[in-house]
PyMOL Python script that loads the backbone (N, CA, C, O; Angstrom):
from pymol import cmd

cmd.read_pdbstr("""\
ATOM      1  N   UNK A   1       0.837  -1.183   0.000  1.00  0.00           N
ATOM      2  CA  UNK A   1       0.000   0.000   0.000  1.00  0.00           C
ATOM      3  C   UNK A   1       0.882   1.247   0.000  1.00  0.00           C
ATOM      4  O   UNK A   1       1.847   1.448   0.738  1.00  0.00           O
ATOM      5  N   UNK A   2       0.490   1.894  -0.763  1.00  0.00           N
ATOM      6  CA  UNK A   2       1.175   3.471  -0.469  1.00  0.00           C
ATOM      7  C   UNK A   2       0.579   4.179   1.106  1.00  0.00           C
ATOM      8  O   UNK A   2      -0.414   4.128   1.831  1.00  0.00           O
ATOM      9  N   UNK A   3       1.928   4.839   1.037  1.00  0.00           N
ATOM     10  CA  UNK A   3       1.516   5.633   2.568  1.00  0.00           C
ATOM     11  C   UNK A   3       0.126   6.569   3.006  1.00  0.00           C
ATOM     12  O   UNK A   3      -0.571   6.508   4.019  1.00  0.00           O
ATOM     13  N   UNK A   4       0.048   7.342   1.951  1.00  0.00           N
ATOM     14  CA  UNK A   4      -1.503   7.815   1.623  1.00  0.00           C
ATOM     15  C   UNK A   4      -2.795   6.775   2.318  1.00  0.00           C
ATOM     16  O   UNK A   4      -3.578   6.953   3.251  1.00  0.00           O
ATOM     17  N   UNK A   5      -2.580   5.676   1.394  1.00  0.00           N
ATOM     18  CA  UNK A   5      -3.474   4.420   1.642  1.00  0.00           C
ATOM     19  C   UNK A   5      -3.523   4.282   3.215  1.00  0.00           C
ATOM     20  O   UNK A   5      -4.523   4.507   3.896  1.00  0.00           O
ATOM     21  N   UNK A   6      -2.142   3.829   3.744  1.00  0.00           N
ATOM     22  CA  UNK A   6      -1.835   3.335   5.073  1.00  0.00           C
ATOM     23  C   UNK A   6      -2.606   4.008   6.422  1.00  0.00           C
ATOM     24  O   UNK A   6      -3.180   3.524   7.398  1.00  0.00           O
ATOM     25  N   UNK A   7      -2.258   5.638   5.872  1.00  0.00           N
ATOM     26  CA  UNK A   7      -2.762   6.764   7.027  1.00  0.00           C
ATOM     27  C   UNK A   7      -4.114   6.652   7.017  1.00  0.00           C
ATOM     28  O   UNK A   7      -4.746   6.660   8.073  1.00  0.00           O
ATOM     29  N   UNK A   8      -4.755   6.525   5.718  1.00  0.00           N
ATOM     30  CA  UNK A   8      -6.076   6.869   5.746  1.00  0.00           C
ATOM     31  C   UNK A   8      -7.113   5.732   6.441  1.00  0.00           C
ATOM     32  O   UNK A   8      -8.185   5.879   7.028  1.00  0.00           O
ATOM     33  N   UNK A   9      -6.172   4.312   6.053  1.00  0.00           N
ATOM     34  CA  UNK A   9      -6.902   3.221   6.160  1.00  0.00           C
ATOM     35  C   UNK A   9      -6.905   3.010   8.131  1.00  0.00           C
ATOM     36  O   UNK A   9      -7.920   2.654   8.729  1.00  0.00           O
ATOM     37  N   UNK A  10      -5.751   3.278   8.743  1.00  0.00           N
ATOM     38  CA  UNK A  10      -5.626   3.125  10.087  1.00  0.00           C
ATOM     39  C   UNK A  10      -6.532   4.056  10.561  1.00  0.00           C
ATOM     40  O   UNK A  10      -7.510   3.628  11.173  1.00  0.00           O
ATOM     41  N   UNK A  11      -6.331   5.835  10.319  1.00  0.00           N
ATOM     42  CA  UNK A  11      -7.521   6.203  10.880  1.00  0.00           C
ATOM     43  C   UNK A  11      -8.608   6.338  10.658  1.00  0.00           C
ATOM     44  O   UNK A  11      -9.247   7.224  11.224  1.00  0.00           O
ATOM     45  N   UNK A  12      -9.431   5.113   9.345  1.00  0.00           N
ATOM     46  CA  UNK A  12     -10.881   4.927   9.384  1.00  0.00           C
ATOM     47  C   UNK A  12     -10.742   3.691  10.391  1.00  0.00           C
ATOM     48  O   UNK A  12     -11.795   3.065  10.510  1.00  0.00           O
ATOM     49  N   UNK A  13      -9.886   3.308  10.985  1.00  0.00           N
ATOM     50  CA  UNK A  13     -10.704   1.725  12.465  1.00  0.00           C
ATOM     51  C   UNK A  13      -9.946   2.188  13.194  1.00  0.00           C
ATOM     52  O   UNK A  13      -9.410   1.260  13.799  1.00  0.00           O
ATOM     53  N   UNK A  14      -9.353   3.646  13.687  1.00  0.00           N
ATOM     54  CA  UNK A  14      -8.461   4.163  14.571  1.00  0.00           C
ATOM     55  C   UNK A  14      -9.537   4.431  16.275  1.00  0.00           C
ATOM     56  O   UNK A  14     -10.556   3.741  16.274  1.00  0.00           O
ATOM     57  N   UNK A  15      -9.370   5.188  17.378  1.00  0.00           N
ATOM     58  CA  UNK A  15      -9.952   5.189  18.142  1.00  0.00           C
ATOM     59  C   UNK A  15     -11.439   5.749  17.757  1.00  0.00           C
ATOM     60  O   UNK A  15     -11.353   6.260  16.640  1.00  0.00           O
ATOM     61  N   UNK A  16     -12.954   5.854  18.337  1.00  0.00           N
ATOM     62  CA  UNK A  16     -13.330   4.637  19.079  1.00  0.00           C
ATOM     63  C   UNK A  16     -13.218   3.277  18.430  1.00  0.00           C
ATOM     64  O   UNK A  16     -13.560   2.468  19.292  1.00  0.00           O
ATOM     65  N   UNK A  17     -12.994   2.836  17.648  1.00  0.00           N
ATOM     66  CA  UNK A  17     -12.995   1.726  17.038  1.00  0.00           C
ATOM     67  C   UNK A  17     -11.503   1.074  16.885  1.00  0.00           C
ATOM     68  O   UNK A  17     -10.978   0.968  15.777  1.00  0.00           O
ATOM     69  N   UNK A  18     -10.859   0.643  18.103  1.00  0.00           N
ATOM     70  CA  UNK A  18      -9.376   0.649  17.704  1.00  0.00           C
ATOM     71  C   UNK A  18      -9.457  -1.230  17.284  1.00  0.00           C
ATOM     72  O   UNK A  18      -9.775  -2.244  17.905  1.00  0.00           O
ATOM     73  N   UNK A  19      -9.060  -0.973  16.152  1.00  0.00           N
ATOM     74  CA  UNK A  19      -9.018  -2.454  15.391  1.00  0.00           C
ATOM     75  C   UNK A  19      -7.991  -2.567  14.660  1.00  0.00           C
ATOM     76  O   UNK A  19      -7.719  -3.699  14.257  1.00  0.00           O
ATOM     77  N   UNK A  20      -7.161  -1.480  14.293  1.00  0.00           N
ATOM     78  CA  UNK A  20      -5.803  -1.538  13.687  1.00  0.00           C
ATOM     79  C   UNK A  20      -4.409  -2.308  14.633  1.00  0.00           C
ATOM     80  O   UNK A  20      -4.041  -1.471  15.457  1.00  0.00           O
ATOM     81  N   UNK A  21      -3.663  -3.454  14.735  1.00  0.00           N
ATOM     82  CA  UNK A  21      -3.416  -4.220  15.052  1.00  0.00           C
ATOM     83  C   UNK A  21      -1.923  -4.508  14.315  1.00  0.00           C
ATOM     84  O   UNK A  21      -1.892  -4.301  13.102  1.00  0.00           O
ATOM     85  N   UNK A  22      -0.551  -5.021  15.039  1.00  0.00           N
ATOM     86  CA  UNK A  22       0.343  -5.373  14.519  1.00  0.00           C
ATOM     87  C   UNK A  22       1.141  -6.583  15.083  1.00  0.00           C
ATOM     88  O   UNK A  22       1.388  -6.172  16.216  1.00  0.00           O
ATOM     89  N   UNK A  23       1.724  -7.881  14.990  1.00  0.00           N
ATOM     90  CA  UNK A  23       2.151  -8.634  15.375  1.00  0.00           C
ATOM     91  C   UNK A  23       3.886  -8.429  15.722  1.00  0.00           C
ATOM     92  O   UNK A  23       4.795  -8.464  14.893  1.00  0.00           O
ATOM     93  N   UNK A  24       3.979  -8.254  16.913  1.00  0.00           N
ATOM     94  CA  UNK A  24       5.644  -7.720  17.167  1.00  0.00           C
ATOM     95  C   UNK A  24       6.514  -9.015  16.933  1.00  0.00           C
ATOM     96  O   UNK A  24       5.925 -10.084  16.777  1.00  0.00           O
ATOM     97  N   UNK A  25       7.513  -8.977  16.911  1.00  0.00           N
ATOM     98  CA  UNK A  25       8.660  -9.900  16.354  1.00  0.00           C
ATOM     99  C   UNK A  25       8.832 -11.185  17.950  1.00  0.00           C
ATOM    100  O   UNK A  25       9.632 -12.102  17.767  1.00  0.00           O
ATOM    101  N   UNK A  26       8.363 -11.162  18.828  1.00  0.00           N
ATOM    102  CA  UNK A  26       7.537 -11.858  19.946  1.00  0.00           C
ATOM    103  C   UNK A  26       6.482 -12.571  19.845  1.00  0.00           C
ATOM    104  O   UNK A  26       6.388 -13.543  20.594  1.00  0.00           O
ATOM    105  N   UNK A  27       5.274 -12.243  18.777  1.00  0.00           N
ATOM    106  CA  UNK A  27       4.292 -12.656  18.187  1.00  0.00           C
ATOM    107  C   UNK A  27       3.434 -12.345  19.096  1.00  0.00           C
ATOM    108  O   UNK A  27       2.717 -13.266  19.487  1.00  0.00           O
ATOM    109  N   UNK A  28       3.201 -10.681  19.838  1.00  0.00           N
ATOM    110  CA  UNK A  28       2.249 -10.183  20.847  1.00  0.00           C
ATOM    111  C   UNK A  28       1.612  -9.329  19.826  1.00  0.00           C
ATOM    112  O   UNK A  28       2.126  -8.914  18.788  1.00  0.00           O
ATOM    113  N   UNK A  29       0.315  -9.110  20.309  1.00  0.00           N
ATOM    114  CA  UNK A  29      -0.452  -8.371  19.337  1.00  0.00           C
ATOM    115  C   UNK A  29      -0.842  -7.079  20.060  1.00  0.00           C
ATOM    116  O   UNK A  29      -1.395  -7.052  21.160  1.00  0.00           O
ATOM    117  N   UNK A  30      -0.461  -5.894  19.249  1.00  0.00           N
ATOM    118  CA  UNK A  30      -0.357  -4.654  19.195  1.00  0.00           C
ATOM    119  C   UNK A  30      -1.321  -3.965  18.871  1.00  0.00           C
ATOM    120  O   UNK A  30      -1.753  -4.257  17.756  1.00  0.00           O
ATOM    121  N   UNK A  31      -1.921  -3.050  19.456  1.00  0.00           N
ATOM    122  CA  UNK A  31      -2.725  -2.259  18.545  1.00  0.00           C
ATOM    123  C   UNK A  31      -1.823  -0.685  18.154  1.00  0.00           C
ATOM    124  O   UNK A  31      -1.231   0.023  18.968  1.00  0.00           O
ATOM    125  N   UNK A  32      -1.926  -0.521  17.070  1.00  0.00           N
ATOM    126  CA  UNK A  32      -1.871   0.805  16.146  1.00  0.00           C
ATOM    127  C   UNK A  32      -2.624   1.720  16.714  1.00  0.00           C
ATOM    128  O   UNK A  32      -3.854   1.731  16.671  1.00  0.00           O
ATOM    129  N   UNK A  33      -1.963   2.477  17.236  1.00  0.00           N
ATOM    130  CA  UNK A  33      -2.774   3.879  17.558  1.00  0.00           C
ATOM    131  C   UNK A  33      -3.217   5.325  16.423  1.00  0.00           C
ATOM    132  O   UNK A  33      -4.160   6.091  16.224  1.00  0.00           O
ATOM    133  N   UNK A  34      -1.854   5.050  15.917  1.00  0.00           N
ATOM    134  CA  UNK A  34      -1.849   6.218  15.094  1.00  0.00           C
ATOM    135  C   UNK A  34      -0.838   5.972  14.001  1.00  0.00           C
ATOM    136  O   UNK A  34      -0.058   5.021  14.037  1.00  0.00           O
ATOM    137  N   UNK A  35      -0.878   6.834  13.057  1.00  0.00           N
ATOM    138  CA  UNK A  35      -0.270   6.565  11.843  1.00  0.00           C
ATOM    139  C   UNK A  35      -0.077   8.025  11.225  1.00  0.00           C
ATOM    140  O   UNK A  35      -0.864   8.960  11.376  1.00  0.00           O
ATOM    141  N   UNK A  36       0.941   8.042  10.608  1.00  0.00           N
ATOM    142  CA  UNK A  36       1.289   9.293   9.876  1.00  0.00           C
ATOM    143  C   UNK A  36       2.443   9.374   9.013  1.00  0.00           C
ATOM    144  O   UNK A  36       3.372   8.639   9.350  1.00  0.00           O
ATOM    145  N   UNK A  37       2.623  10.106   7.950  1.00  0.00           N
ATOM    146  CA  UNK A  37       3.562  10.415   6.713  1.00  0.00           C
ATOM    147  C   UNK A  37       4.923  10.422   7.458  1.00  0.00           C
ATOM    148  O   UNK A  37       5.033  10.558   8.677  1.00  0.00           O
ATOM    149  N   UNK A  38       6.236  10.216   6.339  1.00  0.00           N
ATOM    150  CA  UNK A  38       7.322   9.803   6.537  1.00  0.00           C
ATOM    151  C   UNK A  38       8.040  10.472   5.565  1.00  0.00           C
ATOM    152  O   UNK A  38       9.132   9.951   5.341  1.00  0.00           O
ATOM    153  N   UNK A  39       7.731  11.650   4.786  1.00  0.00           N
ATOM    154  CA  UNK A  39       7.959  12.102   3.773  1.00  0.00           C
ATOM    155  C   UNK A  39       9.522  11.853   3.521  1.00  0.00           C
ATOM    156  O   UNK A  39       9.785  11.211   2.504  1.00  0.00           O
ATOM    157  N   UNK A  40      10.350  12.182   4.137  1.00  0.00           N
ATOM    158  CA  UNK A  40      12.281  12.489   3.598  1.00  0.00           C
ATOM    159  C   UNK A  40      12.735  11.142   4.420  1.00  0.00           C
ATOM    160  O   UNK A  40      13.924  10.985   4.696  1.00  0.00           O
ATOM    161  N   UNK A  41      11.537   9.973   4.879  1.00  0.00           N
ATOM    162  CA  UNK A  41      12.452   8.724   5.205  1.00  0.00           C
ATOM    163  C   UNK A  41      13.393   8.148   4.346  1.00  0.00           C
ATOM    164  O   UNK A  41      14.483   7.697   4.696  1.00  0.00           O
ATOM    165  N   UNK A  42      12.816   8.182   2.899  1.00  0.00           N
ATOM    166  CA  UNK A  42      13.264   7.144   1.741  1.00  0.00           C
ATOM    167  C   UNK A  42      14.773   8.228   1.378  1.00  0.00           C
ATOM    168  O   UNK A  42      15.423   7.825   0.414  1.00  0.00           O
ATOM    169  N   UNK A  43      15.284   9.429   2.029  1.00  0.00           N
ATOM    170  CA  UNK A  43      16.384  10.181   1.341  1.00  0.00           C
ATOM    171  C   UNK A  43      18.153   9.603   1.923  1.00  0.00           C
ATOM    172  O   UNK A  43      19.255  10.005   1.550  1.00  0.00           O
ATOM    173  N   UNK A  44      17.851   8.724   2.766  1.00  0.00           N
ATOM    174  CA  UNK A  44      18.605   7.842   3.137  1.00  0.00           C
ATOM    175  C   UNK A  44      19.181   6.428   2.010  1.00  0.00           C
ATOM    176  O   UNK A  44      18.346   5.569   1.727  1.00  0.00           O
ATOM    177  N   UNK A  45      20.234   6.341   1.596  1.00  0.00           N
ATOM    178  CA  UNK A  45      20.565   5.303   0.809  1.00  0.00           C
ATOM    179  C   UNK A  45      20.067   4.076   0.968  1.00  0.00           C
ATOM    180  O   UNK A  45      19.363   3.486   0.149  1.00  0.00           O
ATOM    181  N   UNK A  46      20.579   3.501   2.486  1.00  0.00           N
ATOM    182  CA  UNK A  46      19.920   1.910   2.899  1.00  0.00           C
ATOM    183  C   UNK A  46      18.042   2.251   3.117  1.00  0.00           C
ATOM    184  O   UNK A  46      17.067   1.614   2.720  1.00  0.00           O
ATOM    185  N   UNK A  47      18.121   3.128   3.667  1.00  0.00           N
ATOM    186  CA  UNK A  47      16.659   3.252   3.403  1.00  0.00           C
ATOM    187  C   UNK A  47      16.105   3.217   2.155  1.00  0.00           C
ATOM    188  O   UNK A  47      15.761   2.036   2.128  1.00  0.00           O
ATOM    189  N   UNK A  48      15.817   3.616   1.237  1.00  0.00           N
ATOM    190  CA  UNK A  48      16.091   3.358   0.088  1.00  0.00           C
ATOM    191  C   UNK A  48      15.526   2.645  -1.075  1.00  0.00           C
ATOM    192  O   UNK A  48      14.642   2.947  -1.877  1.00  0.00           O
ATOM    193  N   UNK A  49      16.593   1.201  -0.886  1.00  0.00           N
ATOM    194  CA  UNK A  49      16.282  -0.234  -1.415  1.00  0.00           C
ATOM    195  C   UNK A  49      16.044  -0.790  -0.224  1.00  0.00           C
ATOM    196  O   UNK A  49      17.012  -1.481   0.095  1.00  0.00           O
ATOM    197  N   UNK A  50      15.295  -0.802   0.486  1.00  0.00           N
ATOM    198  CA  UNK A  50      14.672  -1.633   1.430  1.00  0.00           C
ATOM    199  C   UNK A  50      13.687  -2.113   1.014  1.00  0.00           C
ATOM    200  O   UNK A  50      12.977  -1.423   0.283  1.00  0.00           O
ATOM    201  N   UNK A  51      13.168  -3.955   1.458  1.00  0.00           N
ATOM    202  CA  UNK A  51      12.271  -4.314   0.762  1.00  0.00           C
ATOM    203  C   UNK A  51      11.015  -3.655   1.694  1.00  0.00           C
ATOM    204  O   UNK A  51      11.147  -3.260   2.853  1.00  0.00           O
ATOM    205  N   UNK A  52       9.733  -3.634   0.880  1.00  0.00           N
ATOM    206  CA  UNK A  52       8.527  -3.423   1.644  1.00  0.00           C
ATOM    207  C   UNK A  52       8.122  -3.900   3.119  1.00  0.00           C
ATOM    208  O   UNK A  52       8.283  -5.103   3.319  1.00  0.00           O
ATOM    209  N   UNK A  53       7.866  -3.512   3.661  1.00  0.00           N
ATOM    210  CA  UNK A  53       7.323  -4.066   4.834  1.00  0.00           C
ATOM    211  C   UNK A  53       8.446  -4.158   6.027  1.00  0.00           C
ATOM    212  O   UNK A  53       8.160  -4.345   7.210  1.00  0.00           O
ATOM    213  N   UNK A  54       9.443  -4.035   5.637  1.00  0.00           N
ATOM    214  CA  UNK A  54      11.044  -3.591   6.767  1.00  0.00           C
ATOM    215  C   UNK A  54      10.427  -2.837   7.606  1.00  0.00           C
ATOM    216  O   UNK A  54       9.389  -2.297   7.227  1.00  0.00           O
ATOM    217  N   UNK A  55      10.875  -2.632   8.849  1.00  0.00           N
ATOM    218  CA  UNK A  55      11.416  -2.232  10.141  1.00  0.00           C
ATOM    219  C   UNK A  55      12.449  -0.738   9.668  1.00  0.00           C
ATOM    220  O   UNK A  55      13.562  -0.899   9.166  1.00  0.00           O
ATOM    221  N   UNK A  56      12.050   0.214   9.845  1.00  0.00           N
ATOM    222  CA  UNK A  56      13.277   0.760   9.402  1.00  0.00           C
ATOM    223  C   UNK A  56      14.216   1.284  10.739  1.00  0.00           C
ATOM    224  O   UNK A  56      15.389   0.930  10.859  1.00  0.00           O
ATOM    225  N   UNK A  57      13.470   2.260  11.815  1.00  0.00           N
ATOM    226  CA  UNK A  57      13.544   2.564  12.317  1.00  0.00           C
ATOM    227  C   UNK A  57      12.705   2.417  14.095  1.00  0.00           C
ATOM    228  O   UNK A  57      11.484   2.403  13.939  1.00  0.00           O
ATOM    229  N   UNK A  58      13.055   2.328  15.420  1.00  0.00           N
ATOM    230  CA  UNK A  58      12.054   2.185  15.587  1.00  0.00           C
ATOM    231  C   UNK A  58      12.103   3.134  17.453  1.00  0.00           C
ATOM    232  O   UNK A  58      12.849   2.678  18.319  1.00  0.00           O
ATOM    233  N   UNK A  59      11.115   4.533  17.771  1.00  0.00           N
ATOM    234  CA  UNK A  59      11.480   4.519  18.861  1.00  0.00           C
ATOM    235  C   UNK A  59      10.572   4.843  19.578  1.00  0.00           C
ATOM    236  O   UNK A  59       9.475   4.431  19.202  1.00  0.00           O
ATOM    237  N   UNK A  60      10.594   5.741  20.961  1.00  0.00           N
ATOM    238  CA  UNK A  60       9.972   6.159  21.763  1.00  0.00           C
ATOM    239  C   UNK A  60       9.361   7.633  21.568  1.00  0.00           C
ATOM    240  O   UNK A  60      10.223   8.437  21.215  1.00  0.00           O
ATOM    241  N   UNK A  61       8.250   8.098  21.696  1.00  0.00           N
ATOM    242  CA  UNK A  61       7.615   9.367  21.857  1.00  0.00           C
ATOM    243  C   UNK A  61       7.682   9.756  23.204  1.00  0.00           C
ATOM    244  O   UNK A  61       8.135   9.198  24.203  1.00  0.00           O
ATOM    245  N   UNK A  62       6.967  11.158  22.954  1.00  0.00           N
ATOM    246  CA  UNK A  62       6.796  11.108  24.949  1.00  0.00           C
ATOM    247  C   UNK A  62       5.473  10.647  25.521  1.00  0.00           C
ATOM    248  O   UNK A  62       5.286  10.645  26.738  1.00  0.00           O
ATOM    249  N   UNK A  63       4.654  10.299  24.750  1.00  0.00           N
ATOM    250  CA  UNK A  63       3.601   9.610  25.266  1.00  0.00           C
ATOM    251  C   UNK A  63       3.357   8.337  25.526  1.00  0.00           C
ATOM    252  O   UNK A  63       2.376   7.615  25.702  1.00  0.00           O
ATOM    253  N   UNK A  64       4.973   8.219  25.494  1.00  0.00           N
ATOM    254  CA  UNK A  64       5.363   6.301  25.767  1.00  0.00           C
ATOM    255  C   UNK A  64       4.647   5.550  24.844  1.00  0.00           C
ATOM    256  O   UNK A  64       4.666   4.326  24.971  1.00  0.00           O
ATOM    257  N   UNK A  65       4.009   6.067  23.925  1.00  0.00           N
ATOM    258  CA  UNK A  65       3.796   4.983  22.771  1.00  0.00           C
ATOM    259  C   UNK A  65       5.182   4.640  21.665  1.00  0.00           C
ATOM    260  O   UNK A  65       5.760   5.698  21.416  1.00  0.00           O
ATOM    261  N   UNK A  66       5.638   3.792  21.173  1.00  0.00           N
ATOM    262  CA  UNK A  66       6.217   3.343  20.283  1.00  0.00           C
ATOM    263  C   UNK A  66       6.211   3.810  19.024  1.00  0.00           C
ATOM    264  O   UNK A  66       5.070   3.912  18.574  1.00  0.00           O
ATOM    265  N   UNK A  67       7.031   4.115  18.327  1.00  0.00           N
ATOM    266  CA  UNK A  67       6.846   4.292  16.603  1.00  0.00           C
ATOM    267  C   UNK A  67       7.970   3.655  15.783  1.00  0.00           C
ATOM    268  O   UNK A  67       9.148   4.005  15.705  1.00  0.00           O
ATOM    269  N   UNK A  68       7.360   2.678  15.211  1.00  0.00           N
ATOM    270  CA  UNK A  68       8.016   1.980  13.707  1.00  0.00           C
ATOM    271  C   UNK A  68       7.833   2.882  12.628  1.00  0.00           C
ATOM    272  O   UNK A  68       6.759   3.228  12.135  1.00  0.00           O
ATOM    273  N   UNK A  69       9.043   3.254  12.287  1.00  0.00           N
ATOM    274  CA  UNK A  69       9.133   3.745  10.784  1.00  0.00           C
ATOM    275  C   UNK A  69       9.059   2.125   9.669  1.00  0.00           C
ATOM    276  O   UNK A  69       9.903   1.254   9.459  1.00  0.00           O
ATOM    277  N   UNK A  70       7.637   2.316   9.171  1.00  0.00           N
ATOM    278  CA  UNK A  70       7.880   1.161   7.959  1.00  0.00           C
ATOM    279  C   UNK A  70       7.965   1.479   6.334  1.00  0.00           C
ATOM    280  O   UNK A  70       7.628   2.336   5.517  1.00  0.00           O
ATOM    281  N   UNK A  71       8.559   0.364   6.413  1.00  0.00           N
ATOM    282  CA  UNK A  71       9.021   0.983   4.920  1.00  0.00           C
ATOM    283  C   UNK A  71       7.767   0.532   3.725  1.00  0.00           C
ATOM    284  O   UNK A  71       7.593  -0.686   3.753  1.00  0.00           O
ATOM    285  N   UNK A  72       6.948   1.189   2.784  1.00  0.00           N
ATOM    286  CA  UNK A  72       5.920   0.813   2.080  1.00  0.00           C
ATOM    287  C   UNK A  72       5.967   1.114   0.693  1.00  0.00           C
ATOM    288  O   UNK A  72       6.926   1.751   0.257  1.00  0.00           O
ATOM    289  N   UNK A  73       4.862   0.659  -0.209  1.00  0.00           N
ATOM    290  CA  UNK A  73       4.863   1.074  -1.434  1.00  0.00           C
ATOM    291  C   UNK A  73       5.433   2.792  -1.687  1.00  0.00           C
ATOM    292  O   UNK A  73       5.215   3.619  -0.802  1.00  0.00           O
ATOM    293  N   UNK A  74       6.051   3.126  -2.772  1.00  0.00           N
ATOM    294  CA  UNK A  74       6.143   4.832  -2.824  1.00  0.00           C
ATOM    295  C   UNK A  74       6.790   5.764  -1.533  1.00  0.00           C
ATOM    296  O   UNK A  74       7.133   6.936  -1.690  1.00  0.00           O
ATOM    297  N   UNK A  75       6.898   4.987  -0.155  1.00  0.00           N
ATOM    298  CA  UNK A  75       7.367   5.716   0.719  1.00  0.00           C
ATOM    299  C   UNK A  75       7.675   5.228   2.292  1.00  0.00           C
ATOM    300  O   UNK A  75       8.252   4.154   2.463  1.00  0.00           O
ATOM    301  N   UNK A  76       7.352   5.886   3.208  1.00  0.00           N
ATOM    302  CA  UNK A  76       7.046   5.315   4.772  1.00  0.00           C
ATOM    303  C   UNK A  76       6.505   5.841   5.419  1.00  0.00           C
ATOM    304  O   UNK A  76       6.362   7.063   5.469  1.00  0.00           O
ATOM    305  N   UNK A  77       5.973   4.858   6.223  1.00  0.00           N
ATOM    306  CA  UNK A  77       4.630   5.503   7.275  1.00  0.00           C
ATOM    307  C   UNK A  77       5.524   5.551   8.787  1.00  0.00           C
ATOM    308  O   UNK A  77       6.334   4.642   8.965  1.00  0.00           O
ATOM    309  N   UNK A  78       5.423   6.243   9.489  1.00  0.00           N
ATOM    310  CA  UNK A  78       5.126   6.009  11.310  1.00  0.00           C
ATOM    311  C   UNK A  78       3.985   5.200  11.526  1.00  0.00           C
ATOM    312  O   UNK A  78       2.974   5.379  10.847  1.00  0.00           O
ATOM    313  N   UNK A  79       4.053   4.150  12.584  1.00  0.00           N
ATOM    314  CA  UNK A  79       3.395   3.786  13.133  1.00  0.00           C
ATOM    315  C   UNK A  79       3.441   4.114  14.373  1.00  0.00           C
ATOM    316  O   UNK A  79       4.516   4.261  14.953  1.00  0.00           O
ATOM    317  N   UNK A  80       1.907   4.325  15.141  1.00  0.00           N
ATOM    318  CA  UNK A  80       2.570   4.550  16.495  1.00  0.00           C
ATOM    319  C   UNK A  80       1.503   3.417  17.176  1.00  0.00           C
ATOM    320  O   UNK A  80       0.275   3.332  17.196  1.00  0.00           O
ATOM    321  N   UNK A  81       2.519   2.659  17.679  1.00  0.00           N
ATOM    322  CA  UNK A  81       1.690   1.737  18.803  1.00  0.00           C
ATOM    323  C   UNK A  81       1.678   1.599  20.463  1.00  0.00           C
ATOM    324  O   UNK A  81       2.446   1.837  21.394  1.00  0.00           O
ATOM    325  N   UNK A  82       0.394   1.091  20.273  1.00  0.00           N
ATOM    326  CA  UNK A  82       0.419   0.912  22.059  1.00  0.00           C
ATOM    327  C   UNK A  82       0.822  -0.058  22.944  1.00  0.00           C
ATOM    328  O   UNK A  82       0.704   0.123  24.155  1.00  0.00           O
TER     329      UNK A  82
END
""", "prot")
cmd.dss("prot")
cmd.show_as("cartoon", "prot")
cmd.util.cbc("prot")
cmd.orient("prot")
């Protein structure tokens, strides 16, 4: 999916309806809180040629939620999970 796609699609089942969901590398299930554009991720070389769906980046906010930079069709999204 393009990133466009990604943002739009998480916050149509985003809160009250939190149904957006991710399986961590543990195999615990996550919910997606929030989602948003990544515009100058891809200006990085290894970033780049990364295949779809990579891990690029991954850290802490101050609202102690989590954010995966993923890598997607055309670009990358933030994820922010709970």
């Amino acid at each position: 999916m393009t990133p466009k796609a990604i943002v739009q699609h998480i916050r149509s089942i985003a809160r009250p309806w939190p149904m957006a969901t991710m399986t961590d590398k543990n195999g615990e299930l996550r919910r997606i809180a929030a989602a948003r554009y990544a515009p100058l991720a891809l200006f990085r070389r290894r970033n780049r040629w990364s295949p779809f769906g990579a891990v690029l980046k991954i850290s802490s906010n101050k609202t102690g939620l989590n954010e995966f930079l993923i890598r997607c069709y055309e670009g990358a999204v933030w994820l922010m999970v709970e």
